[in-house]
C-alpha positions as CSV (number, residue, x, y, z in Angstrom):
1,X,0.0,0.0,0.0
2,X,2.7,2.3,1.3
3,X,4.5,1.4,-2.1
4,X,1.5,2.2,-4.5
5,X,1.2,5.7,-2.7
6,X,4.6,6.6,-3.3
7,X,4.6,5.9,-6.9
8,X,1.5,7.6,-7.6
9,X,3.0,10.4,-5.3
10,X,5.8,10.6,-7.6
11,X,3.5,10.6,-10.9
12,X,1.7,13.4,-9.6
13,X,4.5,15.2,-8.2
14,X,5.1,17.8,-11.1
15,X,1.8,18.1,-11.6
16,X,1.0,19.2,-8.1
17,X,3.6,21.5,-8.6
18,X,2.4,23.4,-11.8
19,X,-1.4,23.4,-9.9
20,X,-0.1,24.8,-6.6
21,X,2.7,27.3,-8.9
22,X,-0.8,28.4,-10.8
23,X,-2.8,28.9,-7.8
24,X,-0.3,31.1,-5.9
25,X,-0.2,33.0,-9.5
26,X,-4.4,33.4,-9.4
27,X,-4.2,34.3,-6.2
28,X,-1.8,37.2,-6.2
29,X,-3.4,38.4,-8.9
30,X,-6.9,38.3,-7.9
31,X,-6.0,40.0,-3.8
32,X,-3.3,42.5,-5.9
33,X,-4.2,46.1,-4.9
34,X,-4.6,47.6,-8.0
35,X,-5.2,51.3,-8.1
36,X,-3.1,51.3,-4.9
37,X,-0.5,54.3,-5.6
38,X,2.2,52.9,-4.0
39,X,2.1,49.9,-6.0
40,X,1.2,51.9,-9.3
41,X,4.2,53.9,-8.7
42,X,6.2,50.7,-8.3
43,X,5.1,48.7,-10.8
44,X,5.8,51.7,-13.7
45,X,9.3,52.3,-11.8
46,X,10.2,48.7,-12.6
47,X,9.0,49.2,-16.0
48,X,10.8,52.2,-16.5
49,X,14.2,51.3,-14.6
50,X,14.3,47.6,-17.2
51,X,13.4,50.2,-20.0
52,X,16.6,52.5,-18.9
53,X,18.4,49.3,-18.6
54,X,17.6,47.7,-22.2
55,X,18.7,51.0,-23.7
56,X,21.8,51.5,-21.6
57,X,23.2,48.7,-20.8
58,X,21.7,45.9,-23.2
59,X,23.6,46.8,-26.4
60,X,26.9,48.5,-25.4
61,X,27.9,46.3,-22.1
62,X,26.4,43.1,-22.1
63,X,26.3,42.4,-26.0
64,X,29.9,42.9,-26.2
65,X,30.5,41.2,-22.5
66,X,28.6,37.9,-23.7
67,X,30.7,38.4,-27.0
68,X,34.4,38.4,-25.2
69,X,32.8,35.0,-23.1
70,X,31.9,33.3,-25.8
71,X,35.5,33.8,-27.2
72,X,37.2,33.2,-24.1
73,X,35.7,29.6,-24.2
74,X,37.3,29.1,-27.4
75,X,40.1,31.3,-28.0
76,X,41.9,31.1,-24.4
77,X,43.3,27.6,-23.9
78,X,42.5,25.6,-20.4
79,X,46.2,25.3,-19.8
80,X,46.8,29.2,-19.9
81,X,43.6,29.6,-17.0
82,X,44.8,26.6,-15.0
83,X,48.5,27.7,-14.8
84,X,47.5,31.3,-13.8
85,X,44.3,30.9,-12.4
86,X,43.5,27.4,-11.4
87,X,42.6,26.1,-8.7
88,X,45.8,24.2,-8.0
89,X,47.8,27.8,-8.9
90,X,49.8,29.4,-6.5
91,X,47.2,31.8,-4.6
92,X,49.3,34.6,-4.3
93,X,49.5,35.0,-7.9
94,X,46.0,33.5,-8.7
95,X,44.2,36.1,-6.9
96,X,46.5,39.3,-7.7
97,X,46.0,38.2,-11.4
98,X,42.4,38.0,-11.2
99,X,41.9,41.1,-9.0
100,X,44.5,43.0,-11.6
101,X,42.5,42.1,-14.7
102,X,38.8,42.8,-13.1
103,X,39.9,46.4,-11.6
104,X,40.7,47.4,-15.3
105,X,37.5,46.6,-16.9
106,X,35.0,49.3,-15.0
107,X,31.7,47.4,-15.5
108,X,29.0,46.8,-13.6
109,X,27.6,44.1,-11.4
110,X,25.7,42.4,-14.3
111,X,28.5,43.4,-16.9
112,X,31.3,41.1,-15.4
113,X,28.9,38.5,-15.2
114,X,29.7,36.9,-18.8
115,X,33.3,37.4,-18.2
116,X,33.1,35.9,-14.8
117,X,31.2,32.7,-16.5
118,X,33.7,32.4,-19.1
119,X,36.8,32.0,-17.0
120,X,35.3,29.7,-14.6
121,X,34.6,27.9,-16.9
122,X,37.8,27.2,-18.9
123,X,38.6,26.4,-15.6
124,X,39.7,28.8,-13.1
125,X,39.8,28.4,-9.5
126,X,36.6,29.1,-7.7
127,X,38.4,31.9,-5.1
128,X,40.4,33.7,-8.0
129,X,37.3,33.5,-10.2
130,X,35.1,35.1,-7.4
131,X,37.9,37.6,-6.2
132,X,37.4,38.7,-10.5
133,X,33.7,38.7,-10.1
134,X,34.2,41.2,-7.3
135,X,37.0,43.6,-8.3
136,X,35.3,44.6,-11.4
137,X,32.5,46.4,-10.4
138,X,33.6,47.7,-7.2
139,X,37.4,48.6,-8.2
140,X,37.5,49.8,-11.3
141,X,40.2,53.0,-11.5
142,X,37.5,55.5,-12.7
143,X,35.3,54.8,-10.0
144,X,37.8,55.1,-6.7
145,X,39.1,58.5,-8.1
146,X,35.6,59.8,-8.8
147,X,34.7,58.9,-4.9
148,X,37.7,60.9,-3.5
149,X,36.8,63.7,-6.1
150,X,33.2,63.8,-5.1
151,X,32.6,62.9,-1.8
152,X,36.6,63.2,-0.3
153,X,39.8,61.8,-0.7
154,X,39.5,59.8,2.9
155,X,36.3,57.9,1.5
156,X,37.9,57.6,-1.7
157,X,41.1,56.1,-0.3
158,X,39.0,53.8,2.2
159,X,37.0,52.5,-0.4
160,X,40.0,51.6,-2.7
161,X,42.0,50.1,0.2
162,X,38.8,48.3,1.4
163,X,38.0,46.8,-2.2
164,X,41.6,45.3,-2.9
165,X,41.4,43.7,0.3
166,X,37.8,42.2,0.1
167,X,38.6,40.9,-3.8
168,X,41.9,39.1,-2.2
169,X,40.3,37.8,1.4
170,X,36.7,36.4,0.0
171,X,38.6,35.0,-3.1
172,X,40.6,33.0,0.0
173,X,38.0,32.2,2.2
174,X,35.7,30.6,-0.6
175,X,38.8,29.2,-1.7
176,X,39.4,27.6,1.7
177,X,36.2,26.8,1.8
178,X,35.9,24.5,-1.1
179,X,39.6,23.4,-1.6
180,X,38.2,19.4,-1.2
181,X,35.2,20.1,-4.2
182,X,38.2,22.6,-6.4
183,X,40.9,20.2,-5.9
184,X,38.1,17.2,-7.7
185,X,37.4,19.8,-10.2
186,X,41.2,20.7,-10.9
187,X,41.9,16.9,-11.5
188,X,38.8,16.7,-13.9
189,X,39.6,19.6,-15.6
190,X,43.4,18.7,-16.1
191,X,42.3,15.6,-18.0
192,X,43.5,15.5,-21.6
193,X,45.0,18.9,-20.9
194,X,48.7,17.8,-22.4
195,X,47.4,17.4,-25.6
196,X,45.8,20.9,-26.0
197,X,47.2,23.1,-28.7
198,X,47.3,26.9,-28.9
199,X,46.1,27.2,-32.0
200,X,46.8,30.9,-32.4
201,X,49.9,32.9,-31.5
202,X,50.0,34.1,-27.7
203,X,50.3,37.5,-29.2
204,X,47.5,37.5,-31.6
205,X,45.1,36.2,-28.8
206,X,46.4,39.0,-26.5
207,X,45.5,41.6,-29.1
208,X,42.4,40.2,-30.0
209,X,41.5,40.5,-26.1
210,X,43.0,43.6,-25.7
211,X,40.9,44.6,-28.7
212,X,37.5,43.5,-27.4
213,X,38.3,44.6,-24.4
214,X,39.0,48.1,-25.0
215,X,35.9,48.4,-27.0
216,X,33.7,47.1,-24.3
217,X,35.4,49.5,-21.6
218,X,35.9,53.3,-24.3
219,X,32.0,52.4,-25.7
220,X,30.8,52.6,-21.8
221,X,33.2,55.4,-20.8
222,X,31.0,57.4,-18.1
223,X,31.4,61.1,-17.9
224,X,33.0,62.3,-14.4
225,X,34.0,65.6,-12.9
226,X,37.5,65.4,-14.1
227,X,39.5,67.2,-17.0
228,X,41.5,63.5,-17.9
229,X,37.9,61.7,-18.0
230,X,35.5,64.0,-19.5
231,X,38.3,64.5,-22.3
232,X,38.0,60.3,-23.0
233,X,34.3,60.6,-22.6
234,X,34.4,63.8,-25.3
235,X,36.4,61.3,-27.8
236,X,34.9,57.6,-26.5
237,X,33.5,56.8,-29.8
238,X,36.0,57.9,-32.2
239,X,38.5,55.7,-29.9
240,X,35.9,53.0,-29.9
241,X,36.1,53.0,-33.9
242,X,39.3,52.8,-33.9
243,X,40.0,49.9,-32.0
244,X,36.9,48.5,-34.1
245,X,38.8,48.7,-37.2
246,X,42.2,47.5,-35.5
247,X,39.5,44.2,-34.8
248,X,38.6,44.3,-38.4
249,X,42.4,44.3,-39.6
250,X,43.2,41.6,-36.8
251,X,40.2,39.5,-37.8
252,X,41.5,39.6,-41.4
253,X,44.7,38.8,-41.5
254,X,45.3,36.9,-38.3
255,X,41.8,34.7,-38.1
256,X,41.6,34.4,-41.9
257,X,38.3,35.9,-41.9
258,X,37.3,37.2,-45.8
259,X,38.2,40.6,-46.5
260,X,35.4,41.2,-48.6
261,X,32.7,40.1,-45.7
262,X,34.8,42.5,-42.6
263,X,35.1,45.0,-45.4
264,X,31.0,44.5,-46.1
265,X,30.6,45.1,-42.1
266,X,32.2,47.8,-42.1
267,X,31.0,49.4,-44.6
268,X,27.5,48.6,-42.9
269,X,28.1,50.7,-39.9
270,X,29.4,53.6,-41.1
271,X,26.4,54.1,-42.9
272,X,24.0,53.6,-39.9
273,X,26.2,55.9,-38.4
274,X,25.7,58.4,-40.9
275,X,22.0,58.2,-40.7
276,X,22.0,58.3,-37.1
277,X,24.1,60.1,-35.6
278,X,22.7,60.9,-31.9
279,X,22.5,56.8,-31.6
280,X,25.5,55.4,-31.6
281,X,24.4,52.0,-29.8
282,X,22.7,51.6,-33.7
283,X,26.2,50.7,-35.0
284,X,27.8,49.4,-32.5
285,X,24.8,47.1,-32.3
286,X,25.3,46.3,-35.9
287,X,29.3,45.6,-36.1
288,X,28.6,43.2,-32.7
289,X,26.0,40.8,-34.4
290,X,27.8,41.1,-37.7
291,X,30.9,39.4,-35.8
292,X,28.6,36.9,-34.6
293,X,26.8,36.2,-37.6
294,X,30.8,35.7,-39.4
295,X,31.3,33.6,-36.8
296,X,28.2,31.3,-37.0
297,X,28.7,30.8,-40.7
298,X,32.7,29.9,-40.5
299,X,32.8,26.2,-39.6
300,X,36.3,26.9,-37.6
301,X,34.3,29.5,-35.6
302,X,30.9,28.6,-35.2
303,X,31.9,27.6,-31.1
304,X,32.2,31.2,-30.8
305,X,28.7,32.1,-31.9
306,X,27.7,28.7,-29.8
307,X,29.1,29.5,-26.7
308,X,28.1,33.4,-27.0
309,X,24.4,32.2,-27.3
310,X,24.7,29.7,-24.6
311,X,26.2,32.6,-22.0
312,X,23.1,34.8,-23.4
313,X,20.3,32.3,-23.2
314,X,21.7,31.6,-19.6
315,X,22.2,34.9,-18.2
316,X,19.6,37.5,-20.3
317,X,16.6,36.6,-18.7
318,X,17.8,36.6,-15.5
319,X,19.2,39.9,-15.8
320,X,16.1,41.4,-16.9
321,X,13.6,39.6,-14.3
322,X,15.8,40.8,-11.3
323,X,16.3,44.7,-12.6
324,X,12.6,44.7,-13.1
325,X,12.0,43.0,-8.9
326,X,14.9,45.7,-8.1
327,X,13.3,48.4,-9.6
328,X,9.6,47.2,-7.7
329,X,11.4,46.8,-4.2
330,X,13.3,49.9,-4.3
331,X,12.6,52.0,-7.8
332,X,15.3,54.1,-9.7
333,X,17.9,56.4,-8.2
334,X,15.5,59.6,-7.0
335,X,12.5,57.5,-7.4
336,X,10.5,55.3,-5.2
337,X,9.4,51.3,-5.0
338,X,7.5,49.7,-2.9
339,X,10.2,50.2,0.5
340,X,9.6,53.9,0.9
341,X,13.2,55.8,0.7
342,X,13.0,57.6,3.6
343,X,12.6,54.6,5.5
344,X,16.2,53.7,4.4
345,X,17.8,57.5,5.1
346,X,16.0,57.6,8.6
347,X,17.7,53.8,9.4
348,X,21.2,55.0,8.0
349,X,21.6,57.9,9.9
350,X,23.8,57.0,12.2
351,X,27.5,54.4,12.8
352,X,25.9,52.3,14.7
353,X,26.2,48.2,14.0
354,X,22.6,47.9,12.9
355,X,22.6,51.1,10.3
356,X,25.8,50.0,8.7
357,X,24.7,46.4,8.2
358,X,21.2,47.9,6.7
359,X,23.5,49.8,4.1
360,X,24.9,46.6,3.3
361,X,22.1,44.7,2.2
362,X,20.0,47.5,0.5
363,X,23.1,48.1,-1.2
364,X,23.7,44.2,-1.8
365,X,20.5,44.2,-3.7
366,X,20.2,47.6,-5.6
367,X,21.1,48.0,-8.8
368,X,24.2,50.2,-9.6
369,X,25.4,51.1,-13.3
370,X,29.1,52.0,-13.1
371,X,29.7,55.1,-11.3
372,X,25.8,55.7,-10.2
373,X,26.7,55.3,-6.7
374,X,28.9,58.2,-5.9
375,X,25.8,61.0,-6.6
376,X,23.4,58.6,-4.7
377,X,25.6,57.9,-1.7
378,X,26.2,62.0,-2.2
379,X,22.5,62.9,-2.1
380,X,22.4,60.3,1.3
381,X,25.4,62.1,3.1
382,X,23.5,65.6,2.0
383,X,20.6,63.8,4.0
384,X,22.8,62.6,7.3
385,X,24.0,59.4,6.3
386,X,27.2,58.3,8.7
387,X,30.3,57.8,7.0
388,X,29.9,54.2,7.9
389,X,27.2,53.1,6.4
390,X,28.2,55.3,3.2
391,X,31.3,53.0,2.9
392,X,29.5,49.8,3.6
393,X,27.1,50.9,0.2
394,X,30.0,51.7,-1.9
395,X,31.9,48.4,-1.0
396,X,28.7,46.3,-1.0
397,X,26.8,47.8,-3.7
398,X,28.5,48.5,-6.9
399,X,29.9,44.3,-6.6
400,X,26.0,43.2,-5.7
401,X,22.8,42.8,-7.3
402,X,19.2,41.0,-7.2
403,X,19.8,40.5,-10.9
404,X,23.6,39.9,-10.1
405,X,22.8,37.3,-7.6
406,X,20.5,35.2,-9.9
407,X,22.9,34.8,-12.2
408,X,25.7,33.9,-10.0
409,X,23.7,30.9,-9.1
410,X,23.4,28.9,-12.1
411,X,27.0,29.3,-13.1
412,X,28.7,28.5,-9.0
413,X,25.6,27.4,-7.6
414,X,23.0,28.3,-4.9
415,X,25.7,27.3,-1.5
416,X,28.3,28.8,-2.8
417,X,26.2,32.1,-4.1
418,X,25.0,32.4,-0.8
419,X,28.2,32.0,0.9
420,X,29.7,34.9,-1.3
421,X,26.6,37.2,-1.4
422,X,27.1,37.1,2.7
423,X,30.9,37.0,2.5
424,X,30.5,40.6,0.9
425,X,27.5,41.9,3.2
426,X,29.4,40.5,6.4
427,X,32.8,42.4,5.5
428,X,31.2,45.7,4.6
429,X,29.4,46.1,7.5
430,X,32.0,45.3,9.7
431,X,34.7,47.5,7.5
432,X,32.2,50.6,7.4
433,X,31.3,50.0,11.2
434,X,35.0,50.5,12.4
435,X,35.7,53.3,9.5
436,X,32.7,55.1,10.6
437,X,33.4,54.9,14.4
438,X,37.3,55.7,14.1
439,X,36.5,58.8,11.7
């Protein structure tokens, strides 16, 4: 009897849960308080903050982000991530390298997350992987010398000192951590790597990366109150075309690609950017998926096109679902959610142990496009907002994100997600609770 009722239990299972999944759904629904302000207010600010998203961040940071990891899973051998960033490399240099090399990208939270996907999986180490993950969103040059512009050079230097460290010590701890489950993964990943082959010169790949690189970073170039940066920002896209057409050249006669189709490419965005010239995301848009269309169609490259779909299927979605819960819970910079704002100045307003953590995990879940932070953690100050708690938001929330976090999971998992997401919170609340009662 017992026997019969678990097997019907189990052919009934997924049903159950689709009924019980679609009931919950009526449900909220049919008791929703439509008409409610609050809400209506909420619901259009998520609207409108995935809207500002899909026109600012879609196209010129994670198009060319999901681009450079499709690549990497090609293009960069296992050998070269293993030796340098492996989990069996020597920490010292596994996280300085990875910490290095996410500090000079300046993206965002959801920005790094295709990169972040595409090392760990050519096989870098989980703790020099996750100490990339957090350095490039939260230590990106432009952004530390912006703070100490804007809101002081002793915030700016605590929040560049306090970065560095947290990239190095959570890459270590989740290292530690795991070193039993890395070491099983190092062993599987080292099979059949003695008979991998560079297949292109070290150089060429270095330029090629450099080259995609440098696109992603001048095409997202933020304007700041500084001479050096608003003089970049001035000239951004003429730099970003001409690393486009140093790509071109590259892709011609180092990958063998046909002159005639680069040529046909180029030729294609110049003259969208003729006939629209106050949109430049139109041809930058167009060069991207004309590289990934070359790619699909040349059977030597078609893994790039593969792998760049597989990082987008995986991580697009996400992204969007968690900016639009982001922008319910806690609206747009200057604009309201659900949580009302001043709820979150009144609990910040002081050092104390309780404020500072709250910083933490509002910031943990916020979204931040690069540099964002500094005027909102500005406006807070202007509003009585300790010193402590300010740091704790500028070291937790640039790195963190609800859409962030989703997405971390299905590449590392849920544990370990967890385990990092608290790693961060934990650290800048304890970091902003001594800064804020020493100074």
């Amino acid at each position: 009897m017992y026997a019969r009722l678990s097997a019907l239990y189990r052919e009934n299972r997924d049903q159950g849960k689709l009924m019980a999944l679609m009931l919950l759904a009526f449900l909220a629904i049919y008791f929703l308080p439509a008409g409610n302000e609050r809400l209506d207010n909420a619901i259009l600010e998520a609207v409108r903050l995935t809207h500002w998203y899909a026109q600012e961040h879609v196209i010129l940071c994670l198009l060319p982000a999901f681009i450079i990891a499709g690549a990497m899973a090609l293009y960069i051998t296992q050998g070269s991530v293993l030796r340098y960033l492996g989990p069996q490399a020597s920490k010292p240099i596994a996280l300085s390298v990875a910490s290095v090399s996410g500090t000079l990208l300046a993206v965002c939270s959801c920005t790094v997350l295709p990169l972040f996907g595409g090392i760990y999986k050519r096989g870098a180490g989980l703790g020099a992987a996750i100490a990339f993950l957090y350095s490039g969103p939260a230590i990106n040059i432009m952004a530390i010398v912006v703070t100490g512009k804007v809101l002081g050079a002793e915030l700016g230097v605590a929040r560049a000192v306090g970065a560095i460290l947290f990239a190095i010590v959570i890459g270590g701890i989740m290292h530690l951590i795991y070193r039993k489950e890395e070491f099983e993964r190092a062993q599987a990943s080292a099979q059949g790597f003695e008979m991998e082959v560079q297949e292109k010169p070290l150089g060429t790949v270095l330029a090629f990366f450099g080259l995609m690189i440098s696109i992603l970073v001048f095409a997202n170039w933020a304007p700041a109150d500084s001479t050096f940066w608003m003089t970049i920002y001035v000239w951004k896209w003429s730099i970003t075309t001409l690393l486009g057409m140093l790509l071109g050249a590259l892709l011609i006669y180092r990958w063998q690609w046909p002159a005639s189709h680069v040529l046909t490419l180029g030729a294609l965005v110049l003259v969208s950017a003729l006939l629209a010239p106050g949109s430049p995301e139109i041809p930058f848009a167009i060069g991207a998926l004309g590289i990934v269309l070359m790619s699909a169609i040349r059977e030597q490259d078609q893994e790039w096109a593969a792998q760049t779909w597989s990082f987008t299927r995986q991580i697009m979605p996400l992204l969007l679902a968690g900016v639009f819960i982001a922008g319910l819970l806690l609206g747009r910079p200057g604009h309201e959610g659900l949580i009302p704002s001043q709820w979150v100045s009144a609990a910040v307003g002081d050092n104390s142990l309780l404020s500072t953590l709250l910083a933490s995990v509002v910031g943990a879940f916020m979204y931040f496009s690069t540099l964002t932070e500094v005027p909102i953690v500005e406006g807070l100050l202007g509003s009585g907002m300790g010193k402590g708690p300010a740091l704790a938001l500028l070291l937790a929330g640039p790195a963190l994100s609800l859409p962030n976090m989703l997405v971390i999971r299905t590449i590392i998992g849920t544990e370990k997600t967890v385990v990092y997401c608290s790693l961060v919170v934990v650290m800048a609340t304890v970091t902003g609770f001594v800064y804020g009662n020493l100074w």
